[in-house]
DSSP file (Angstrom, degrees, kcal/mol; ACC not computed):
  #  RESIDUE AA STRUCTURE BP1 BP2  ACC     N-H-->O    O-->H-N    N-H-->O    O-->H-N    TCO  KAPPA ALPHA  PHI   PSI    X-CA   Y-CA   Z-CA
    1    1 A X    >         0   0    0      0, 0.0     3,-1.1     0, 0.0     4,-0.2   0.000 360.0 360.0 360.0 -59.5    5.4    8.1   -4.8
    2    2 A X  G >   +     0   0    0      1,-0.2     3,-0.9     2,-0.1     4,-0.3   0.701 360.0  75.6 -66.3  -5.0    2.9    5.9   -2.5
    3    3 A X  G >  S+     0   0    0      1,-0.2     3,-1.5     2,-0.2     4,-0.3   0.860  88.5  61.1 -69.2 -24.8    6.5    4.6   -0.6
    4    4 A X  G <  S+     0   0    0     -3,-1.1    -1,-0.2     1,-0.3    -2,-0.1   0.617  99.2  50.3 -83.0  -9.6    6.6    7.8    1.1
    5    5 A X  G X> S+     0   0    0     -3,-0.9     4,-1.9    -4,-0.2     3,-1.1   0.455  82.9  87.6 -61.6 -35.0    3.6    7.3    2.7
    6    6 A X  H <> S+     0   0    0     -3,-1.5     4,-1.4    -4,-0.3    -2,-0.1   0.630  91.9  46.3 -76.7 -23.1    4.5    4.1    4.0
    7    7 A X  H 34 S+     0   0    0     -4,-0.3     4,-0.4     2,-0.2    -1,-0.3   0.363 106.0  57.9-106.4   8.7    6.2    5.8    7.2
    8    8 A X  H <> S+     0   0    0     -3,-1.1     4,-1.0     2,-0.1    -2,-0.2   0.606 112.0  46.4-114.3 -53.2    3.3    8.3    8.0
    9    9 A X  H  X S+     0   0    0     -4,-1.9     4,-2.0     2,-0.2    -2,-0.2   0.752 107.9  52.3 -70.1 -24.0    1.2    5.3    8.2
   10   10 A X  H  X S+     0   0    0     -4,-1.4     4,-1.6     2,-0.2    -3,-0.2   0.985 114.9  41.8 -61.7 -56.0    3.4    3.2   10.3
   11   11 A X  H  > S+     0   0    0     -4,-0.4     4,-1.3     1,-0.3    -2,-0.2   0.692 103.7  62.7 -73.0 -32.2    3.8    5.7   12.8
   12   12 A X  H >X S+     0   0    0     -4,-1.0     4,-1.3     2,-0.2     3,-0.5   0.998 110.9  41.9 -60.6 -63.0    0.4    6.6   12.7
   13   13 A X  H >X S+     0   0    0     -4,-2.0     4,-5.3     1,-0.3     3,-0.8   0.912 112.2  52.4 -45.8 -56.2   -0.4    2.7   14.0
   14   14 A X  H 3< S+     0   0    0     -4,-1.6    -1,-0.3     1,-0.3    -3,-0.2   0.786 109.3  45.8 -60.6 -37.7    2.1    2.4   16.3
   15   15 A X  H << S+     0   0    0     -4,-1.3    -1,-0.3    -3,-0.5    -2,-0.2   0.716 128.6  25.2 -78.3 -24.5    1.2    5.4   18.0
   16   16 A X  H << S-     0   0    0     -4,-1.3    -2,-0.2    -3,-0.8    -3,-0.2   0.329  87.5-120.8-126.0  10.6   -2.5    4.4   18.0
   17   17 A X  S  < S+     0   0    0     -4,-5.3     2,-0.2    -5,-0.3    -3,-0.1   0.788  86.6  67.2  79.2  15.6   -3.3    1.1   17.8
   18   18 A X  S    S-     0   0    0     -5,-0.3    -2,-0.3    -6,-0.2     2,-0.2  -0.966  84.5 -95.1-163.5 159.5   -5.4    1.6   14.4
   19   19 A X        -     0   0    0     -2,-0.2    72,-0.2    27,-0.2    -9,-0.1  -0.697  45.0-104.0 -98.4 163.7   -4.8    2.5   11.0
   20   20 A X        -     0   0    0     -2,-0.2    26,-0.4     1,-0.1    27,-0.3  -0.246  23.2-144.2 -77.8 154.5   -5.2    6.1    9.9
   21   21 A X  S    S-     0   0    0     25,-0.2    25,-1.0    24,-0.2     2,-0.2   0.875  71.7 -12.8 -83.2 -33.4   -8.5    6.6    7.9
   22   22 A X  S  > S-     0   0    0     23,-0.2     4,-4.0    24,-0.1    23,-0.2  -0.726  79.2 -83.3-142.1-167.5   -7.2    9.2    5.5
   23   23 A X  T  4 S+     0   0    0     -2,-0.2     5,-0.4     2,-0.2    22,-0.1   0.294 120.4  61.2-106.1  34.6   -4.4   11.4    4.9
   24   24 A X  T >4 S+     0   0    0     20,-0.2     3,-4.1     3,-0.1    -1,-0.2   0.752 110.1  38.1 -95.3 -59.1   -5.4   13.8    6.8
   25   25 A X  T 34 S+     0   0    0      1,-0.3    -2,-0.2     2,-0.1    -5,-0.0   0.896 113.2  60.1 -50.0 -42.1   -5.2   11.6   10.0
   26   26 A X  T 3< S-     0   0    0     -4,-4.0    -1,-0.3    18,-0.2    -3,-0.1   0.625 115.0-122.2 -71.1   7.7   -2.0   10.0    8.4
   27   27 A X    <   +     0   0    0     -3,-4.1     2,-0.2     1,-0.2    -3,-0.1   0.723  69.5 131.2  61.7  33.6   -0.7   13.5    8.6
   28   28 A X        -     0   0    0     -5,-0.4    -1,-0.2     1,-0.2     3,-0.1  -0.554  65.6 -86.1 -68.9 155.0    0.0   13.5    4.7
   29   29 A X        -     0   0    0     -2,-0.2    -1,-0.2     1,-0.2     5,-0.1  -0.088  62.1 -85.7 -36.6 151.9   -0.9   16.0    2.1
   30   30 A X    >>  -     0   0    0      1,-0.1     3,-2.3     2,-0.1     4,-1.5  -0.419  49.3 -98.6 -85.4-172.8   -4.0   15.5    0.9
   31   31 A X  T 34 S+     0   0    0      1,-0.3    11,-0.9     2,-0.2    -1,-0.1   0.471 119.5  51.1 -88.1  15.4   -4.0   12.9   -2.1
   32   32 A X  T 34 S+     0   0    0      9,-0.1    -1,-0.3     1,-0.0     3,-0.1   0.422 104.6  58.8 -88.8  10.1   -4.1   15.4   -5.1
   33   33 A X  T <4 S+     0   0    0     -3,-2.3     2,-1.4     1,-0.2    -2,-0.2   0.841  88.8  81.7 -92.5 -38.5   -1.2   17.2   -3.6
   34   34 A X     <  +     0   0    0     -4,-1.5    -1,-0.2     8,-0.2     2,-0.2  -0.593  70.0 150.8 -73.5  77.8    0.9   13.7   -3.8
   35   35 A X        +     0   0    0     -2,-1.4     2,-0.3     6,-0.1     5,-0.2  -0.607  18.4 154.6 -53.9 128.1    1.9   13.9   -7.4
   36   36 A X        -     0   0    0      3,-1.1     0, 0.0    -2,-0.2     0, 0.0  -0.824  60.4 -61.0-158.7-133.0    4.8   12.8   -9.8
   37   37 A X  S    S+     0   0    0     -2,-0.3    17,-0.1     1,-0.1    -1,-0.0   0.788 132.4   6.1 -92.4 -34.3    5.8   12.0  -13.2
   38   38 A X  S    S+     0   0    0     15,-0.1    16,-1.7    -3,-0.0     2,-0.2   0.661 110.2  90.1-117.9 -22.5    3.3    9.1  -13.6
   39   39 A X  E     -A   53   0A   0     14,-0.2    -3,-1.1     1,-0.1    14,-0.2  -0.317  49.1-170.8 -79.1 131.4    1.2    9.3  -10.3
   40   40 A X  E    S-     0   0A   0     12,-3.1     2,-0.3     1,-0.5    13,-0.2   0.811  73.5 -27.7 -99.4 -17.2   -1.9   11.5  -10.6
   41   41 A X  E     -A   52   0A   0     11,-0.8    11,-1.8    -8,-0.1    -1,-0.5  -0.965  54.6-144.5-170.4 175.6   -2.6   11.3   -6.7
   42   42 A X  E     -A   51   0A   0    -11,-0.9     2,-0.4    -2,-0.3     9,-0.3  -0.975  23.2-165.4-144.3 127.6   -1.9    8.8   -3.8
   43   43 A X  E     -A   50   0A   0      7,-2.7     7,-3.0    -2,-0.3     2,-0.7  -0.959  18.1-141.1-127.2 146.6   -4.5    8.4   -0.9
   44   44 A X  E     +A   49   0A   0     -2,-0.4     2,-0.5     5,-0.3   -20,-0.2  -0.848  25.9 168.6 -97.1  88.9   -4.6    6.9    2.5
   45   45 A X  E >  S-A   48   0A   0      3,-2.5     3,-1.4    -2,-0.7    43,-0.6  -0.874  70.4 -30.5-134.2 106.3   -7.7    5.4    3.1
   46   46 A X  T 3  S-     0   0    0    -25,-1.0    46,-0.2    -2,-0.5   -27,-0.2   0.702 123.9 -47.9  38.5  48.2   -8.0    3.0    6.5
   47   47 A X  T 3  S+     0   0    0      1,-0.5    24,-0.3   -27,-0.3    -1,-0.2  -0.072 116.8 110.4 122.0 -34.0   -4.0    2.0    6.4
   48   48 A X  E <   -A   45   0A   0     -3,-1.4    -3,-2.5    40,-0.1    -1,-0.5  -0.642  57.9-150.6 -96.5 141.5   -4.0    1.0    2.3
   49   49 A X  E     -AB  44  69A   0     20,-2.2    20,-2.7    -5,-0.2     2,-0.7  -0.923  15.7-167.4 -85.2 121.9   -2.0    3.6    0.2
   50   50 A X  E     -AB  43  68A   0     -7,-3.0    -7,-2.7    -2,-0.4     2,-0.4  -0.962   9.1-161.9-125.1 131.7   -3.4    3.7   -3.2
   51   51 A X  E     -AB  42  67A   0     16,-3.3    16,-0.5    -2,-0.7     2,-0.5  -0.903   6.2-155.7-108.1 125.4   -1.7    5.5   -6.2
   52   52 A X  E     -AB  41  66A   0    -11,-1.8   -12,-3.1    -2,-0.4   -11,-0.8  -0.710  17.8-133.0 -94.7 147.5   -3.7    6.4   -9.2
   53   53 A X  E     -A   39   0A   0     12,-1.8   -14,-0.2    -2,-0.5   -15,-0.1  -0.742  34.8 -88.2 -98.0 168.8   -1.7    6.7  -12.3
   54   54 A X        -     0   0    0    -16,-1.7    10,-0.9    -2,-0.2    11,-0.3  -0.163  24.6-140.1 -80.2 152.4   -2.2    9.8  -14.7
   55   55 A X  S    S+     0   0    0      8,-0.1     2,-0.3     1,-0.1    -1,-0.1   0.383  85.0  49.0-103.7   9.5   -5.1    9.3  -17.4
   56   56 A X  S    S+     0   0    0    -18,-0.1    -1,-0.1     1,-0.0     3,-0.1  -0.986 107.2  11.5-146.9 132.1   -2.7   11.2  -19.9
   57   57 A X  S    S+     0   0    0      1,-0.4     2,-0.3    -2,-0.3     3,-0.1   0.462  99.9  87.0  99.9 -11.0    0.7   11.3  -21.2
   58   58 A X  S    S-     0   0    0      1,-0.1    -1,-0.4   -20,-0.1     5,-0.1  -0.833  98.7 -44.9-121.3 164.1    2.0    7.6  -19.5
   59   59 A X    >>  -     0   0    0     -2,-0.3     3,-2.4     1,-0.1     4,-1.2   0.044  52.1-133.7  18.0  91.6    1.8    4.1  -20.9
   60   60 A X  T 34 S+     0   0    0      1,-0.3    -1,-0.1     2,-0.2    -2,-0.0   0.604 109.7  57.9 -65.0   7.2   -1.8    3.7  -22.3
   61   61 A X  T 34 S+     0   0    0      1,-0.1    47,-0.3    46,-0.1    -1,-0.3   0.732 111.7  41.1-101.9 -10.4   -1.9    0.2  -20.4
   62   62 A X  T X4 S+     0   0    0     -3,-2.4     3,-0.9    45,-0.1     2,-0.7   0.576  82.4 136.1 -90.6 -14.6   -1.1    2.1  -17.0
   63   63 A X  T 3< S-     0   0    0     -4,-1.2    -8,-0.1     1,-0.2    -9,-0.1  -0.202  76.2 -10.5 -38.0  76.9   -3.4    4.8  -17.7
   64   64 A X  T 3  S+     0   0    0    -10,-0.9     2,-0.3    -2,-0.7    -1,-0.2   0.903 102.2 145.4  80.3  54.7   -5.8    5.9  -14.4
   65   65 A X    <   -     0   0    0     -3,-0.9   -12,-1.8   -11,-0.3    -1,-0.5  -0.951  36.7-152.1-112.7 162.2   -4.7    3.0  -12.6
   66   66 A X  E     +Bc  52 106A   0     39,-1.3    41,-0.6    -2,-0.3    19,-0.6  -0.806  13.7 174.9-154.5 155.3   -4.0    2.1   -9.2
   67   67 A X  E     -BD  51  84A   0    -16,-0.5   -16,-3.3    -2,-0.2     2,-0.4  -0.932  20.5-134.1-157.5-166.8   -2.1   -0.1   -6.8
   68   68 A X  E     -BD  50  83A   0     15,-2.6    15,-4.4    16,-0.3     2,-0.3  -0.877  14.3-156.7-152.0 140.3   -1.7   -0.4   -3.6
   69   69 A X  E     +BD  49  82A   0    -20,-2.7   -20,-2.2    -2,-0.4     2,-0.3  -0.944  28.8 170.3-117.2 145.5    0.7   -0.8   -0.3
   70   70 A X  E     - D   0  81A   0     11,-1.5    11,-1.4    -2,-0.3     2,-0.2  -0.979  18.1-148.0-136.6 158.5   -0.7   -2.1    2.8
   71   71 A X  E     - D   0  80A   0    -24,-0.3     2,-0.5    -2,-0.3     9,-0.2  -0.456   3.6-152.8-114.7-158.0    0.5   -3.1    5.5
   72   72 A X        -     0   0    0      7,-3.1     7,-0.2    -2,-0.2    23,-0.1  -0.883  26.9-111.4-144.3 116.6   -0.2   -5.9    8.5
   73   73 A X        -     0   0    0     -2,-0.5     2,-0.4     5,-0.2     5,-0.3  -0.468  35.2-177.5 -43.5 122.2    0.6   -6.2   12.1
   74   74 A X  B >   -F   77   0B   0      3,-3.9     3,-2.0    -2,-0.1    -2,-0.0  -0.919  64.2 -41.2-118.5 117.3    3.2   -8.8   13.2
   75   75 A X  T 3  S-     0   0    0     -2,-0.4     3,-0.1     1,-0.3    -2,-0.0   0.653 126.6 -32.4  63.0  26.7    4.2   -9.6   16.5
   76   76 A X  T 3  S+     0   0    0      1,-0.6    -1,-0.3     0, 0.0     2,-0.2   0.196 126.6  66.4 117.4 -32.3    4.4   -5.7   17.7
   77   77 A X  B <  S-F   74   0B   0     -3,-2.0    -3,-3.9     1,-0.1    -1,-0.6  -0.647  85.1 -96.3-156.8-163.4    5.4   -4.1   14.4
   78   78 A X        -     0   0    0     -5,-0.3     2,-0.4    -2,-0.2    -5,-0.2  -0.489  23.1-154.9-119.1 175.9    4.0   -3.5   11.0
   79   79 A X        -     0   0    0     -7,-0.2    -7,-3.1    -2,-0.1     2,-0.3  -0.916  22.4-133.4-157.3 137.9    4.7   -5.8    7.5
   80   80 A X  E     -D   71   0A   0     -2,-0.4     2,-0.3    -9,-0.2    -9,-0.2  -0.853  18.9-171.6-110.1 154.8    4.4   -4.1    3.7
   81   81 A X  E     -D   70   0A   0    -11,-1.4   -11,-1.5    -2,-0.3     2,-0.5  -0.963   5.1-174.2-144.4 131.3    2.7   -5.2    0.8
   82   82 A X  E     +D   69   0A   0     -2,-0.3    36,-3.4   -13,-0.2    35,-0.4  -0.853  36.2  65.6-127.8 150.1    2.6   -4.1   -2.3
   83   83 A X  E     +De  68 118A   0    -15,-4.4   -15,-2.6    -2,-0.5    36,-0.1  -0.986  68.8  36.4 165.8-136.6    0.7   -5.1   -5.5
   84   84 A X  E    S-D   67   0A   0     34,-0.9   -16,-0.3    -2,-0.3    -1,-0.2   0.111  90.2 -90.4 -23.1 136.2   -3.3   -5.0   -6.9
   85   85 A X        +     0   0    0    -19,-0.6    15,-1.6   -18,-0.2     2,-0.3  -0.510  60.6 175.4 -54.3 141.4   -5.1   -2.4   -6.0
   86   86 A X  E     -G   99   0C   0     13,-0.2     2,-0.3   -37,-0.1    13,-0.2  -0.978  18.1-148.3-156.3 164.8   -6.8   -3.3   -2.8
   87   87 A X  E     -G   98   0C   0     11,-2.8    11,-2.5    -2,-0.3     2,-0.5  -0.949   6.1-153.3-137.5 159.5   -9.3   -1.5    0.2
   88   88 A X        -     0   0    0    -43,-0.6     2,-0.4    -2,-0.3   -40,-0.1  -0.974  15.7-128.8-124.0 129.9   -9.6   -2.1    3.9
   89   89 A X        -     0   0    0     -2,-0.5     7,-0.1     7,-0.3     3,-0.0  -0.663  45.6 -88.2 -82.1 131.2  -12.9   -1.4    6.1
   90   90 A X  S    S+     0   0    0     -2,-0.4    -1,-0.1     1,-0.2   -69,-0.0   0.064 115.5  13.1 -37.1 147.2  -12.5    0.4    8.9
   91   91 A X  S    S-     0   0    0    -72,-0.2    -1,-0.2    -3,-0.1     3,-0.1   0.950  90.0-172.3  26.9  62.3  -11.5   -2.0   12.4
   92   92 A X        -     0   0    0    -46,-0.2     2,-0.1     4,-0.1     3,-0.1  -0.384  23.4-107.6 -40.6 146.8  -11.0   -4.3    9.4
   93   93 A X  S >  S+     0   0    0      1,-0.2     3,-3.4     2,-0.1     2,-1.1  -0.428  99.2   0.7 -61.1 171.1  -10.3   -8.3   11.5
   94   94 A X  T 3  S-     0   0    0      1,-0.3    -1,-0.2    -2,-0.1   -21,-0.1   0.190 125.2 -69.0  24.8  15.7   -6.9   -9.3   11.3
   95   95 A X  T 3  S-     0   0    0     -2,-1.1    -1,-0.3     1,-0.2     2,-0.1   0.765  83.2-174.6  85.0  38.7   -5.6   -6.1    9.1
   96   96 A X    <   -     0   0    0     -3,-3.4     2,-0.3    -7,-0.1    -7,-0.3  -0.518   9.4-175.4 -67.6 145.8   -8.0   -7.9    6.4
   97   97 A X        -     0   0    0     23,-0.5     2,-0.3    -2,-0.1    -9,-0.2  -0.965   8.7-147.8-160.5 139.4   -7.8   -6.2    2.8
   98   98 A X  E     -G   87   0C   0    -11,-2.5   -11,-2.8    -2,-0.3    23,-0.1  -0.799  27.6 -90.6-107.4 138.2   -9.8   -7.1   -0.3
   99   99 A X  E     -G   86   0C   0     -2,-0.3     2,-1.5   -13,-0.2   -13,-0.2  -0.381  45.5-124.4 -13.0 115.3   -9.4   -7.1   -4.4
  100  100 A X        -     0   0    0    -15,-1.6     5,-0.2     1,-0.1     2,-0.2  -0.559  29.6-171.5 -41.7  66.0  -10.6   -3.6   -5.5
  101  101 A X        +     0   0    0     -2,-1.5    -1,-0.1     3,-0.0     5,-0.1   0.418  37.4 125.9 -56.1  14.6  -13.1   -4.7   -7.9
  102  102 A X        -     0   0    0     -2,-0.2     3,-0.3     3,-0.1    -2,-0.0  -0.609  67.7 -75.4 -35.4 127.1  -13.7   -1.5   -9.3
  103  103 A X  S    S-     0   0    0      1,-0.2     2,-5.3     2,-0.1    -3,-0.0   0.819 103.3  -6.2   5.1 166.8  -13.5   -0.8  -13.2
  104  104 A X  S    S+     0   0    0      1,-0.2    -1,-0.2   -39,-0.1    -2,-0.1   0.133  97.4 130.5  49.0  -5.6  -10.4   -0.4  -15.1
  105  105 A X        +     0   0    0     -2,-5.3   -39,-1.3    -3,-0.3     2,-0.3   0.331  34.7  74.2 -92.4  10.5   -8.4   -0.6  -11.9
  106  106 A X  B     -c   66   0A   0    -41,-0.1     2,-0.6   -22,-0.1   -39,-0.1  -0.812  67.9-134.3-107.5 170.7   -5.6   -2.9  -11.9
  107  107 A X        -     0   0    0    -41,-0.6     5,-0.4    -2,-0.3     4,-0.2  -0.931  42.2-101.7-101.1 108.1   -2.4   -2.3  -13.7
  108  108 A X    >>  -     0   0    0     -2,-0.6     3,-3.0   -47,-0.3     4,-2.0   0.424  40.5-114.6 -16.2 134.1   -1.4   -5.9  -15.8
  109  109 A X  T 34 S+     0   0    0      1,-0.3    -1,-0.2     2,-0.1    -2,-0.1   0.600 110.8  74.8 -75.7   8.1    1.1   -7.2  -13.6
  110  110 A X  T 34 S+     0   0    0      1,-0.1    -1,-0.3     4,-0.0    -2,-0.1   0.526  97.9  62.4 -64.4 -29.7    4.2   -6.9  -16.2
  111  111 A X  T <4 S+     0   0    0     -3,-3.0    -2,-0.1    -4,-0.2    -1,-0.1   0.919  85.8  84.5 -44.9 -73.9    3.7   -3.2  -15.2
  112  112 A X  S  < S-     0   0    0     -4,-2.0     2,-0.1    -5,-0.4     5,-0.1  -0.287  93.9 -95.0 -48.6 159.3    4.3   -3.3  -11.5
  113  113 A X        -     0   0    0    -30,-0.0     3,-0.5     1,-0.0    -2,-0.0   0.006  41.6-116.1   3.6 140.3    7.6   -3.0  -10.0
  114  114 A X  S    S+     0   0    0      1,-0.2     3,-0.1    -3,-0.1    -2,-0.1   0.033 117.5  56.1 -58.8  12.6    8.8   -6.8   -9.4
  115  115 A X  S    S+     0   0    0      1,-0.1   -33,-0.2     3,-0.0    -1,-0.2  -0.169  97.3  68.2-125.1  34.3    8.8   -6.2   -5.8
  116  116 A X        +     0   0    0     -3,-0.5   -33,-0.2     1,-0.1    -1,-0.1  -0.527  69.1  91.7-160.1  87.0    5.2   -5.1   -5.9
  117  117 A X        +     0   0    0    -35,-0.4   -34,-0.3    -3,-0.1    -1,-0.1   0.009  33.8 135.3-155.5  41.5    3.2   -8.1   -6.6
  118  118 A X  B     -e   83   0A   0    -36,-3.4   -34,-0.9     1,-0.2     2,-0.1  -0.495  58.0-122.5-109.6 157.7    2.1   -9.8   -3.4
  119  119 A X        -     0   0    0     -2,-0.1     3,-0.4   -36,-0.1    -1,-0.2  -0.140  27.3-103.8 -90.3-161.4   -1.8  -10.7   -4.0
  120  120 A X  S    S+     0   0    0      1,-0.1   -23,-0.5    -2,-0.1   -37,-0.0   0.272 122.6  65.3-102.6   8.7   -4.3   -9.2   -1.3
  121  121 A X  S    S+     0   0    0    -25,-0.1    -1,-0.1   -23,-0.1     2,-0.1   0.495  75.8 141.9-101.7  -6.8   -4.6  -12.8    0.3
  122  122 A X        -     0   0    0     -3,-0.4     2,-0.1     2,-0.0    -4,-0.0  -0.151  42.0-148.6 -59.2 131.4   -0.8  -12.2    1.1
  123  123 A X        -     0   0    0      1,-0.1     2,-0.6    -2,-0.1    -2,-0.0  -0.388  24.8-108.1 -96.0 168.7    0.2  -13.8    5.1
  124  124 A X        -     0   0    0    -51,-0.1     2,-0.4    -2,-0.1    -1,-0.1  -0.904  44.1-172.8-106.4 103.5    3.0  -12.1    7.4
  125  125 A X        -     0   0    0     -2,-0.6     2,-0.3   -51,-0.0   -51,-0.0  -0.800   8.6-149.3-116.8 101.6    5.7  -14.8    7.1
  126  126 A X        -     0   0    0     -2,-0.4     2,-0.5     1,-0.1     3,-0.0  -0.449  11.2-140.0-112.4 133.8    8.6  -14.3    9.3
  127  127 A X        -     0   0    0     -2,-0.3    -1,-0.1     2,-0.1     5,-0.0  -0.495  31.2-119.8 -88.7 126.4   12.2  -15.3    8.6
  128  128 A X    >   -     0   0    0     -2,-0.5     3,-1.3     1,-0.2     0, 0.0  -0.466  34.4-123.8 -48.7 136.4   14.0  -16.8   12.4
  129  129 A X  G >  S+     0   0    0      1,-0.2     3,-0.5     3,-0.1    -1,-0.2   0.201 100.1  76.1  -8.7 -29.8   16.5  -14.5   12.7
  130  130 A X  G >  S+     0   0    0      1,-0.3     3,-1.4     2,-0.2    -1,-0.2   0.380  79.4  73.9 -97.6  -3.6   19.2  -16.6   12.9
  131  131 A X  G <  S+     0   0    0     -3,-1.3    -1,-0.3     1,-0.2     3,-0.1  -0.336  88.7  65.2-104.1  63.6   19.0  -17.3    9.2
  132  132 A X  G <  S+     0   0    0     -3,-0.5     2,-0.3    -5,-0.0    -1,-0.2   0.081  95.4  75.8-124.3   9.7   20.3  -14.2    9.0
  133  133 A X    <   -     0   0    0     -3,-1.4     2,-0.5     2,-0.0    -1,-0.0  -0.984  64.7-138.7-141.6 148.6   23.4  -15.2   10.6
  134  134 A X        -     0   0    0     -2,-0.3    -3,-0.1    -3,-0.1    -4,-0.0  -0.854  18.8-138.6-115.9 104.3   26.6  -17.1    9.8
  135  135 A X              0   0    0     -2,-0.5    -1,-0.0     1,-0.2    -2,-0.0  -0.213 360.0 360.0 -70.7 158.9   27.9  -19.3   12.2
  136  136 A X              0   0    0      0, 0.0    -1,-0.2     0, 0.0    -2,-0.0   0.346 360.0 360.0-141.7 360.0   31.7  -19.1   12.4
């Protein structure tokens, strides 16, 4: 559900040089409208996507819990991350994003996705190009 997001927010940066504050600005639904089997909402709040999970009817260990995509600037274009729930302050430095210490709000990481487990300390590490190619 928050993946779909991910490209509302990109384009939102790129086009203005800041991340969107909400989902109104990211030109998303707003975040009870973003729904699905497990997600009780997703919100956009200054770049981080956050997905709440349903307090009924899923997993009691997922239950009205959240993580979170952000992304990062690198070099001209934008880097995702997914994992812990996590929040950014508005002109955050460096695209910086914090733990949500909030209650009850991470999901035990056995939960997540395996490709959504980066911590909120995660760096933009970029692979040369050229190991992406085989001389022959």
């Amino acid at each position: 559900m928050a993946e779909g997001q991910k490209s509302a927010v990109t384009e939102y940066y790129l086009n203005h040089g800041t991340w969107p504050s909400n989902n109104s600005s990211a030109g998303v639904a707003s975040s009870s409208k973003i729904k699905g089997k497990y997600v009780k909402e997703v919100e956009v709040k200054n770049g981080v996507v956050t997905a709440t999970m349903l307090s009924s009817g899923v997993n009691k260990e997922i239950q009205g819990r959240k993580l979170s995509l952000w992304a990062k600037r690198q070099d001209g274009s934008v880097k995702w991350f997914c994992g812990q729930p996590v929040t950014r302050t508005a002109n955050a430095k460096d695209d910086e994003v914090t733990a949500d210490t909030g209650t009850n709000g991470k999901i035990d990481t056995k939960h997540l996705p395996s490709t959504c487990r980066d911590a909120s300390s995660a760096v933009c590490i970029e692979t040369p190009p050229t190991a992406f190619y085989k001389n022959t």
